[in-house]
C-alpha positions as CSV (number, residue, x, y, z in Angstrom):
1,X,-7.1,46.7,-102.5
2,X,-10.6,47.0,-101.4
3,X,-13.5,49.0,-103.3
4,X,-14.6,52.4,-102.2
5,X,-18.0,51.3,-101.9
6,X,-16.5,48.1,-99.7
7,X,-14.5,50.7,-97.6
8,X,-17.5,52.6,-96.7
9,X,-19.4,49.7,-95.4
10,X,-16.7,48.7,-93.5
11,X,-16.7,52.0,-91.9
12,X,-20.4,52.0,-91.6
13,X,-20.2,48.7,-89.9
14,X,-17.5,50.0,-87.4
15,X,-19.9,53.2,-86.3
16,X,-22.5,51.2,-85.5
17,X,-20.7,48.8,-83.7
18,X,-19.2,51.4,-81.5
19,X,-22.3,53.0,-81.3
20,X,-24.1,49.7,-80.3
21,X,-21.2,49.1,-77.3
22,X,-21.3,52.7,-76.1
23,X,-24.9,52.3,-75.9
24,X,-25.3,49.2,-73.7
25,X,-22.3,50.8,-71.7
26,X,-24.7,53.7,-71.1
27,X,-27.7,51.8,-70.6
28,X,-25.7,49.8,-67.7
29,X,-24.2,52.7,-65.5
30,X,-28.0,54.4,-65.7
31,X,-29.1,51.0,-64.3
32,X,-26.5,50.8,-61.9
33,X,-27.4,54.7,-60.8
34,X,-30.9,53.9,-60.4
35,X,-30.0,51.5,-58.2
36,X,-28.1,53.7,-56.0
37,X,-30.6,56.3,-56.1
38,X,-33.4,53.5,-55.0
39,X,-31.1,52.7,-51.9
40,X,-30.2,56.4,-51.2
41,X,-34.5,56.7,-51.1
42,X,-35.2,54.0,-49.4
43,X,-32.7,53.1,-47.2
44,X,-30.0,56.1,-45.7
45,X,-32.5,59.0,-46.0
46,X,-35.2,57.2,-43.2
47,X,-32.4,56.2,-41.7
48,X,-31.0,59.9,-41.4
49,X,-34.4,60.7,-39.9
50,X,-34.5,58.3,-37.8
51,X,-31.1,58.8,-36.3
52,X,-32.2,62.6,-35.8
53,X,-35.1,61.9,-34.1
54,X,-32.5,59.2,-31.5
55,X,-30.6,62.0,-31.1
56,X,-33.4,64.8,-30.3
57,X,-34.7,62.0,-27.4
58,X,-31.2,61.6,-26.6
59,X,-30.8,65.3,-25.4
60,X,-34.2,65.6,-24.5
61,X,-33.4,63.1,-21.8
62,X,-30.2,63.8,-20.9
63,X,-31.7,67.5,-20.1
64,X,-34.1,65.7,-18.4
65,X,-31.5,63.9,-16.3
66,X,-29.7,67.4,-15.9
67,X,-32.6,68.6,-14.4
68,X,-33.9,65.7,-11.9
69,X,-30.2,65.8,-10.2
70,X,-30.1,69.3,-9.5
71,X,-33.6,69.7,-7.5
């Protein structure tokens, strides 16, 4: 049978493993989210805009379209 004082640094040792792992886990999905959030920035929202403006022209000419056949 082990020591007391042997059992507590065995527990100590555990903790701070687990703390160590749970750490680096953390420190890897806030990576991986800044990621995301980079691409969301930099890449879907301009293209959001951009796609709004396509469809503005897009009615803007067909109303223009509209309005040629008519007269």
């Amino acid at each position: 049978m082990r020591t007391l004082s042997a059992r507590i640094l065995l527990g100590f040792a555990a903790l701070t493993i687990t703390f160590g792992v749970i750490t680096a886990t953390l420190v890897v999905n806030m990576r991986q989210v800044e990621d995301q959030v980079v691409l969301i920035g930099k890449g879907y929202v301009p293209l959001a805009l951009e796609s709004k403006d396509l469809a503005r022209r897009q009615d803007e000419l067909h109303t223009h379209v509209e309005n040629r056949v008519q007269d």
